[in-house]
LUMKOL-699052 format. One record per residue (C-alpha): residue number from 1; y, z, x; residue in three letters. Coordinates in steps of 0.05 Angstrom, whole numbers. Each point is the difference from the previous one (the first is absolute). Layout:
BEGIN
(atom NUM; (Y; Z; X); ALA),
...
***
This chain:
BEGIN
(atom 1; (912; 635; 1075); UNK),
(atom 2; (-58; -58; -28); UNK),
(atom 3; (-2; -51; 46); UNK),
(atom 4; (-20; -71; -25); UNK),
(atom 5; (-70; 3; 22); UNK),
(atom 6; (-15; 60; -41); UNK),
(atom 7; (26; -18; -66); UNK),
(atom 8; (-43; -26; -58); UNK),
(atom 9; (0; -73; -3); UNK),
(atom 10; (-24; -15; -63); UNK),
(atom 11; (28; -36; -57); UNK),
(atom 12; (27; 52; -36); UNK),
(atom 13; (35; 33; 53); UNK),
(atom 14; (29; -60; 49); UNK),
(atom 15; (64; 2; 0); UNK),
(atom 16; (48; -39; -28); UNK),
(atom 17; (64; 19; 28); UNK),
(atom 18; (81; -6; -12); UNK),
(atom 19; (41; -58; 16); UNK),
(atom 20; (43; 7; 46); UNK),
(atom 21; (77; -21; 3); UNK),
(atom 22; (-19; -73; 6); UNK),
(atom 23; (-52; -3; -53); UNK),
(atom 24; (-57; -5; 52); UNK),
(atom 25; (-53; 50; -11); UNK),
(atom 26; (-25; 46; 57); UNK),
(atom 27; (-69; -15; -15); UNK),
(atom 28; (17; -76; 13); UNK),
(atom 29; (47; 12; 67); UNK),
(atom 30; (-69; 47; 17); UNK),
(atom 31; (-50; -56; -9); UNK),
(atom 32; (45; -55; 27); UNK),
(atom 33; (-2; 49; 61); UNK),
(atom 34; (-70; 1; 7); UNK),
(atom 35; (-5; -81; -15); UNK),
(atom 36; (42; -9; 66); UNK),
(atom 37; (-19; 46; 48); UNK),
(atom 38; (-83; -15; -22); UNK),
(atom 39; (-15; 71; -18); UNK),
(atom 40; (23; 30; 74); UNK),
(atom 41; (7; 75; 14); UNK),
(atom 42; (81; -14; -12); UNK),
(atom 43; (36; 55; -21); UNK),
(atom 44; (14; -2; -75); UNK),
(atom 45; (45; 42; -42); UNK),
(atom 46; (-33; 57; -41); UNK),
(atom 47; (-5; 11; -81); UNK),
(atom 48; (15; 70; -18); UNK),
(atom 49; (-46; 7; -57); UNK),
(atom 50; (56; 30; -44); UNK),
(atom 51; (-27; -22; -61); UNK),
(atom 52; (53; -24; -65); UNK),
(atom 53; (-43; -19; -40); UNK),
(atom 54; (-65; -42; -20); UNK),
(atom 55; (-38; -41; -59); UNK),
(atom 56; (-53; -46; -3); UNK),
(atom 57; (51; -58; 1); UNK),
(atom 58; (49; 5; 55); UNK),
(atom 59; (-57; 49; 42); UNK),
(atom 60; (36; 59; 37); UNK),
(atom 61; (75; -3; 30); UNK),
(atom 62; (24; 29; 60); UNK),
(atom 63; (58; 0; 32); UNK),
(atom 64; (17; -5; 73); UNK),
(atom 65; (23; 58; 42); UNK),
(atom 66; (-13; 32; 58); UNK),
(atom 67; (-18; -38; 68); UNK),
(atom 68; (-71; 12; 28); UNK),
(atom 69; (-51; -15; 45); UNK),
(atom 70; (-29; -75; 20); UNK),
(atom 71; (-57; -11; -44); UNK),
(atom 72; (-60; -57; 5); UNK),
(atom 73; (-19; -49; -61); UNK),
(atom 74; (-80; -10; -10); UNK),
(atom 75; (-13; -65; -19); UNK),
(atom 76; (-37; 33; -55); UNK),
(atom 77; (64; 30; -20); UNK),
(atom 78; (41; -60; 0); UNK),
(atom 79; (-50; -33; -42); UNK),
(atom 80; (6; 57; -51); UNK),
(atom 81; (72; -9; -4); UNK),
(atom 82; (1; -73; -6); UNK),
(atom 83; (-51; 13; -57); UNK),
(atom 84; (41; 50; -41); UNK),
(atom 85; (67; -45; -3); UNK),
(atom 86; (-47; -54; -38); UNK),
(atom 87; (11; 41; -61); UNK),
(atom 88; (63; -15; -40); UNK),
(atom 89; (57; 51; -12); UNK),
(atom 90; (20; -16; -78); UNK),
(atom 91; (58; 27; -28); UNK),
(atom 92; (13; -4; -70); UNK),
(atom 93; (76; 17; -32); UNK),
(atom 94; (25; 6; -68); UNK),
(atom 95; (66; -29; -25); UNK),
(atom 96; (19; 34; -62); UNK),
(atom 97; (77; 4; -34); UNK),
(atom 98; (34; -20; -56); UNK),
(atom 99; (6; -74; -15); UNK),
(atom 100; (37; -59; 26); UNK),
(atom 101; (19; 39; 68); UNK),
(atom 102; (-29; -59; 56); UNK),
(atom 103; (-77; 44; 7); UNK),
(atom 104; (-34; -66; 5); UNK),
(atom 105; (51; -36; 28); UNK),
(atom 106; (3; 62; 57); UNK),
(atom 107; (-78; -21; 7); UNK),
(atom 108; (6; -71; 10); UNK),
(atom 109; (50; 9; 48); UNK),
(atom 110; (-46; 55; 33); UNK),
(atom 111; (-52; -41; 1); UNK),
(atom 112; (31; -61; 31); UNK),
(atom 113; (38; 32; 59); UNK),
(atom 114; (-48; 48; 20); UNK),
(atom 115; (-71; -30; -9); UNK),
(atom 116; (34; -81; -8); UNK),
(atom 117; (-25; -6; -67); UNK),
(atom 118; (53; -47; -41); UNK),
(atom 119; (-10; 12; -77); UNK),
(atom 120; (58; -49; -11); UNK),
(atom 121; (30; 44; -45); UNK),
(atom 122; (63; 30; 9); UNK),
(atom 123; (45; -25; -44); UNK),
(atom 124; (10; 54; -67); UNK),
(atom 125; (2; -48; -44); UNK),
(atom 126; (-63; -31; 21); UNK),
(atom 127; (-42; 76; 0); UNK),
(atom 128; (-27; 20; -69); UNK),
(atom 129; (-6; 68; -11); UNK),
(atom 130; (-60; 42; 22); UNK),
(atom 131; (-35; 4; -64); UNK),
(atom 132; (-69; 30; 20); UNK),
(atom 133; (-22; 35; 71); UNK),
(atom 134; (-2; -55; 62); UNK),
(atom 135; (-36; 4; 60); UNK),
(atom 136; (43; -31; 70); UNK),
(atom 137; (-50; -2; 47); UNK),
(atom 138; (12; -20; 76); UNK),
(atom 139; (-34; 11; 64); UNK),
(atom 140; (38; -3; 74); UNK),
(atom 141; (-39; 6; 64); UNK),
(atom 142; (35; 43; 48); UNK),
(atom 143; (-30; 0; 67); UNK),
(atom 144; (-69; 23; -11); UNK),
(atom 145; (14; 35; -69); UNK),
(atom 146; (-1; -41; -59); UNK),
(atom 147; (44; 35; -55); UNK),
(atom 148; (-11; -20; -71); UNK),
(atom 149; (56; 21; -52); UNK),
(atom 150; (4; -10; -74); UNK),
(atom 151; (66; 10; -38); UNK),
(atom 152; (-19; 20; -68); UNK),
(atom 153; (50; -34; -48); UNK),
(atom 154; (12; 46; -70); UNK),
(atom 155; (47; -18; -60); UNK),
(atom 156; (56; 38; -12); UNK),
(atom 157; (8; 57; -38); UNK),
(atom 158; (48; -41; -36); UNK),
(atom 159; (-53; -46; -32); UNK),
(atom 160; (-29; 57; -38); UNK),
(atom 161; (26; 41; -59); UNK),
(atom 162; (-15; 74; 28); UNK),
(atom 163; (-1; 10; 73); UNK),
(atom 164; (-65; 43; -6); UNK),
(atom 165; (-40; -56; -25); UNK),
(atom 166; (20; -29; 69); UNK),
(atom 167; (-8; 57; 44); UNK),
(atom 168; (-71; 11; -24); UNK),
(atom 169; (-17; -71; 8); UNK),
(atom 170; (17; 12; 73); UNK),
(atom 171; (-23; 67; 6); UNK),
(atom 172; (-76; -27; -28); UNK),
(atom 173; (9; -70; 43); UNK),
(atom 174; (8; 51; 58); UNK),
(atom 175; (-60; 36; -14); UNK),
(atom 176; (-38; -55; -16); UNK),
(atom 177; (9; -25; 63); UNK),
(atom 178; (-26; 71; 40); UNK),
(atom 179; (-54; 3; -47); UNK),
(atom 180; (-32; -84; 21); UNK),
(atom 181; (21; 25; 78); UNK),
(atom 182; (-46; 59; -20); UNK),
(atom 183; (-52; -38; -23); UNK),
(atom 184; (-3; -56; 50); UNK),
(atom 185; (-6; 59; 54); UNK),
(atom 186; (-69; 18; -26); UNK),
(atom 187; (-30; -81; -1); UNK),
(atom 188; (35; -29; 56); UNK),
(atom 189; (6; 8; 74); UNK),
(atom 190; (60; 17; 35); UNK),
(atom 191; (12; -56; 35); UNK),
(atom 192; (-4; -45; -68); UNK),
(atom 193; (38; 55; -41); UNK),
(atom 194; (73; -18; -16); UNK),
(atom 195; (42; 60; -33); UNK),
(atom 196; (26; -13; -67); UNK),
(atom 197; (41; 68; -5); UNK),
(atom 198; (73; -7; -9); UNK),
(atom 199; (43; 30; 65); UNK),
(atom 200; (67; 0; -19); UNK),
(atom 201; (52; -11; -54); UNK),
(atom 202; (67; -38; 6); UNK),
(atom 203; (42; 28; -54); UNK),
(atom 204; (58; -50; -16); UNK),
(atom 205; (53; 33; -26); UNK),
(atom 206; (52; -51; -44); UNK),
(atom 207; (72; 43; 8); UNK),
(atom 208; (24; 48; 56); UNK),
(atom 209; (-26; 65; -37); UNK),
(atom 210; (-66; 6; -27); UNK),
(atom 211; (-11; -1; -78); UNK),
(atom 212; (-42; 53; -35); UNK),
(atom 213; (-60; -55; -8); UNK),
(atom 214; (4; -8; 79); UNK),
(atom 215; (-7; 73; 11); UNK),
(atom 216; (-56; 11; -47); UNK),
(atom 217; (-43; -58; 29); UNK),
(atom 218; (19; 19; 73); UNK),
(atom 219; (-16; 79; -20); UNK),
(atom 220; (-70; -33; -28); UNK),
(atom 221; (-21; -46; 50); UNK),
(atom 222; (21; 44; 60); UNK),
(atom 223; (-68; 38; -20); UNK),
(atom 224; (-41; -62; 18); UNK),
(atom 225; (34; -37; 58); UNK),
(atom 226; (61; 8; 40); UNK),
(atom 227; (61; -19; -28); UNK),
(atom 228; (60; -40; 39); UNK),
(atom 229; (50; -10; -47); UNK),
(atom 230; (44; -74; 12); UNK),
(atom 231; (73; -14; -26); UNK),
(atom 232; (-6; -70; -32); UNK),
(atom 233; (60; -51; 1); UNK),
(atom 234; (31; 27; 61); UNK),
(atom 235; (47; -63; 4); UNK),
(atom 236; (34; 20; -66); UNK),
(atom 237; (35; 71; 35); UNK),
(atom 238; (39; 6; 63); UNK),
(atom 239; (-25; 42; 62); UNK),
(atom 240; (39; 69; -19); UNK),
(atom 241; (-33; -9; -69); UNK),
(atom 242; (-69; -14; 25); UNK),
(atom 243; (3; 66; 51); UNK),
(atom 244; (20; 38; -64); UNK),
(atom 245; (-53; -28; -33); UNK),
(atom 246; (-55; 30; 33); UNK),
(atom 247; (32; 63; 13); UNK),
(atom 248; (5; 5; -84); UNK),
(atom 249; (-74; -30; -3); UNK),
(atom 250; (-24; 57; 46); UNK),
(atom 251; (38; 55; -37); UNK),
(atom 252; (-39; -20; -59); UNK),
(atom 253; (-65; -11; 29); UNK),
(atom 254; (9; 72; 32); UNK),
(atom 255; (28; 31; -69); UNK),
(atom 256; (-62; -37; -37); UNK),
(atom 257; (-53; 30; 51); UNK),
(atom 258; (-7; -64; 23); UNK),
(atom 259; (-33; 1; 75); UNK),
(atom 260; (17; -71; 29); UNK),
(atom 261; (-46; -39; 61); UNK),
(atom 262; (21; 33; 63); UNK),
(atom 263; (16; -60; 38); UNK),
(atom 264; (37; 36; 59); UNK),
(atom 265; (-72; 38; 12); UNK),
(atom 266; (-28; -58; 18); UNK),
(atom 267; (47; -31; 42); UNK),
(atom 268; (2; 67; 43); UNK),
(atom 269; (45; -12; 62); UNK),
(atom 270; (23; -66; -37); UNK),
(atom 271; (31; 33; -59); UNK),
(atom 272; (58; -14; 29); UNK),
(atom 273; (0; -74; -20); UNK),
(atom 274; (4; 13; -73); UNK),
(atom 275; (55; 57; 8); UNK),
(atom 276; (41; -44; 41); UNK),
(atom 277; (-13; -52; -45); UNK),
(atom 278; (64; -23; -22); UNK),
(atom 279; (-5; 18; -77); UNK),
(atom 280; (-44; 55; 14); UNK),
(atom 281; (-27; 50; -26); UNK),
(atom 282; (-66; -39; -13); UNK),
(atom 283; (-44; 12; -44); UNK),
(atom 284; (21; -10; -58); UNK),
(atom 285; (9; -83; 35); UNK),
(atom 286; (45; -51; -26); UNK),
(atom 287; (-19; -70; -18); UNK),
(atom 288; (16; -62; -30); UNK),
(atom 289; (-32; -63; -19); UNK),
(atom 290; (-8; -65; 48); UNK),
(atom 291; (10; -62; -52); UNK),
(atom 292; (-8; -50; 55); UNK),
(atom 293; (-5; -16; 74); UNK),
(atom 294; (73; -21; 24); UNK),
(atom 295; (20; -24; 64); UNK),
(atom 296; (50; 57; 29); UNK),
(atom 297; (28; -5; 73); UNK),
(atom 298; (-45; -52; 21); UNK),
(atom 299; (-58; 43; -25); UNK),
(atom 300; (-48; 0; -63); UNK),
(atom 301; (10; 63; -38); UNK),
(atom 302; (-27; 26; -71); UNK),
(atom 303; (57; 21; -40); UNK),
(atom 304; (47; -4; -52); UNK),
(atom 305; (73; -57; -6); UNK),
(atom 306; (63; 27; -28); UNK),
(atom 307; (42; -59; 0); UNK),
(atom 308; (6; -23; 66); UNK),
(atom 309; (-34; 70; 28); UNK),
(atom 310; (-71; 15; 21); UNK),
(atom 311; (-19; 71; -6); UNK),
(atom 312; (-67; 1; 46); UNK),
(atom 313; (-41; 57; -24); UNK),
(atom 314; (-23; 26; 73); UNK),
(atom 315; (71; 18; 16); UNK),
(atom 316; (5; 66; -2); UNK),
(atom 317; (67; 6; -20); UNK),
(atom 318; (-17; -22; -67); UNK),
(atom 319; (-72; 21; -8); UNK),
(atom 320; (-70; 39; 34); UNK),
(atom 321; (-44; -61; -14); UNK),
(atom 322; (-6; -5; 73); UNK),
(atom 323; (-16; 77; 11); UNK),
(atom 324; (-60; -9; -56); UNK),
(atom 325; (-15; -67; 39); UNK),
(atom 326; (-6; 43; 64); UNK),
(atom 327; (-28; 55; -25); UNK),
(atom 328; (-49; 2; -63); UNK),
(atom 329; (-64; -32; 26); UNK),
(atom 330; (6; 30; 65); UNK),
(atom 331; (21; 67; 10); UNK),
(atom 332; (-2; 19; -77); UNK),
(atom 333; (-65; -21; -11); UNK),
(atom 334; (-41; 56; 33); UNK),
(atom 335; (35; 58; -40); UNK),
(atom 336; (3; -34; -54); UNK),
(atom 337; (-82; -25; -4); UNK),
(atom 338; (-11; 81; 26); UNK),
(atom 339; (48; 33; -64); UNK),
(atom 340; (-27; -46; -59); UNK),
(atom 341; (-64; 15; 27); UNK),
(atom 342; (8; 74; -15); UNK),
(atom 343; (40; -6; -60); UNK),
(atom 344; (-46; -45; -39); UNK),
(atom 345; (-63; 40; 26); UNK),
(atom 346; (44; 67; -34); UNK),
(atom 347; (13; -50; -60); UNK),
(atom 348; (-66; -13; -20); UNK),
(atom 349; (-31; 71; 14); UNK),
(atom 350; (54; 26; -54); UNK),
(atom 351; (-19; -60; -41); UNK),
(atom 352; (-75; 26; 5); UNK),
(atom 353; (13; 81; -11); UNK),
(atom 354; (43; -27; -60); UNK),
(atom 355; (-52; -34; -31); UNK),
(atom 356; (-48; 53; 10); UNK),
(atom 357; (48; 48; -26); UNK),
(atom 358; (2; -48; -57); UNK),
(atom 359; (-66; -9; -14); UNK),
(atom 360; (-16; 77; 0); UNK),
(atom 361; (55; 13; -54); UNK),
(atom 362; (-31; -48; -42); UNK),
(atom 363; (-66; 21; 8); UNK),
(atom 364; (24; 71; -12); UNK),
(atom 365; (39; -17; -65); UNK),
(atom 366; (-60; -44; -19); UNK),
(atom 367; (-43; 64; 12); UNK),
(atom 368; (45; 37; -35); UNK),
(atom 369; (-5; -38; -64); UNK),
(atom 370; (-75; 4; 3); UNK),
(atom 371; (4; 74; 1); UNK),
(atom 372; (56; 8; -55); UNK),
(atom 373; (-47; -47; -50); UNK),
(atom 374; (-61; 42; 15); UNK),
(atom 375; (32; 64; -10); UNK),
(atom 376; (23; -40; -62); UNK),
(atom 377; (-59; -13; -25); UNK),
(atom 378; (-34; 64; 13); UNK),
(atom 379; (56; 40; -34); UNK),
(atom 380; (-10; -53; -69); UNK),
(atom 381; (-78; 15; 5); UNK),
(atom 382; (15; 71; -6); UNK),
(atom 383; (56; 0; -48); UNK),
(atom 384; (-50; -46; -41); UNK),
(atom 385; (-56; 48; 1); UNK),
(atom 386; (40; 56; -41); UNK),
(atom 387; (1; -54; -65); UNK),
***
């Protein structure tokens, strides 16, 4: 087994590592170790070097495993370390759906408990619709990691006549965006390069099965990103209803060839906390809008009023906002930054070797032509040469 000392600690390969059950990375609990004990021959828990994945954003993950031997921290290592956590971790998710289901009202509400940025707007009535693509940018230091995420805000499919005029506005936004990461890769350094690519896409689905529109765009954009598909407007159906839901909503994803984000995969031993969730199975999650902050129980809480009722949206007896809270920039957003990196690299080589293909079969046909005139010509020279 690689001990500390002999791994590479470069840029590329330091490790940026899973949280843990408390949200505290390992890598942090490891240098607040060293802090205290002034680099000392203590003995420190061991990394496995069982590798999950790794891109030039979040660097390589590992998970922790086995026990091991005491290991000693160079100073020249712990400066290496404390180097590579300068650079950002950016995380960039698409909201897509039909219209009027809460997608940027689920972003402001994101936004403001998670990285305490207050839009002010939470009210319907007071959110126009999403006419053109929106960028949501925040940026939350956690520990020594500074994590900078950018909802992407889309109109609704509703807000165009055919849906395929929307899907390939999303499918071409999505490339766009690989192709100025691309680009930016060759003229900047790494430390100053931010990654434009998309990550992920939540799918907000507006009933409790799946229209043929939302299976053809999920179908489509599951070749480009992962795909987590979200129930919107979970306050309008009772619990039973809502555990139906997503058993219908994964019957059609799986009947459509649609291959949802593994969430459970990245949780590993911690699965268990969206299976035991209580309207689990998640994913597909359930959601509903926050339209203000009310005071509940002698506590603020983003939610929705019925009468004299305040439905707070991280209970989870009526909804999974709190599992997405919990879960989607930390332990989703390795896998996730890992598969979009490999689908949109596959994208964009078929992209390329259909263009080519393209390009030959006109050049063919063009050659073709060529030949059929001159063989033309040449048979009206000699038919001419008879009179």
């Amino acid at each position: 087994m690689k001990s500390f000392e002999s791994f590479p600690l470069n840029p590329e390969n330091l490790a940026l590592l899973q949280n843990s059950q408390n949200e505290e990375t390992l890598l942090t609990k490891f240098l607040k170790e060293v802090r205290t004990e002034e680099h000392s021959e203590a003995s420190l828990p061991e990394i496995s070097h069982k590798r999950i994945g790794s891109t030039s954003t979040t660097r390589s993950i590992y998970v922790d495993s086995e026990p091991c031997t005491p290991l000693k921290l160079q100073d020249s290592d712990f400066r290496l370390l404390k180097q590579s956590l300068k650079r950002p971790v950016f995380f960039n998710i698409l909201i897509a759906g039909d219209s009027k289901l809460g997608k940027t009202s689920f972003i402001n509400t994101f936004l403001s408990m998670k990285f305490n940025k207050f839009s002010g707007q939470f009210v319907d009535e007071e959110i126009h619709p999403t006419l053109t693509i929106r960028h949501n940018r925040a940026m939350k230091q956690e520990k020594d990691i500074q994590v900078e995420l950018d909802f992407i805000d889309t109109p609704g499919y509703g807000e165009f006549p055919f849906v395929d005029n929307w899907l390939n506005m999303l499918v071409e936004f999505i490339i766009q965006q690989a192709k100025l990461y691309k680009q930016e890769k060759q003229t900047k350094r790494k430390s100053k390069l931010a990654d434009t690519r998309v990550h992920l896409c939540l799918f907000f689905l507006g009933n409790t099965r799946c229209k043929e529109r939302d299976l053809h765009a999920m179908h489509t954009l599951q070749n480009y990103l992962p795909v987590i598909p979200v129930i919107a407007k979970a306050d309008c159906y009772l619990p039973e209803e809502l555990k139906n839901a997503k058993l219908q909503v994964l019957q059609q994803c799986f009947e459509a060839l649609i291959k949802t984000f593994d969430c459970g995969q990245c949780l590993g031993a911690r699965a268990n906390e969206l299976s035991k969730a209580p309207l689990s199975p998640s994913p597909p999650f359930c959601v509903f809008s926050a339209e203000a902050i009310y005071n509940h129980q002698d506590k603020a809480v983003y939610g929705r009023k019925n009468q004299s009722e305040v439905y707070n949206i991280e209970d989870l007896e009526l909804s999974d906002f709190a599992l997405l809270k919990k879960f989607l920039i930390g332990s989703f957003l390795p896998t996730a930054v890992t598969q979009s990196k490999a689908l949109i690299t596959e994208a964009l080589r078929k992209r390329r070797l259909k263009h080519l293909k393209t390009k030959s079969k006109r050049r063919n046909n063009e050659l073709k032509g060529k030949l059929f005139k001159s063989a033309i010509n040449i048979v009206g020279k000699f038919v001419a040469s008879f009179f």
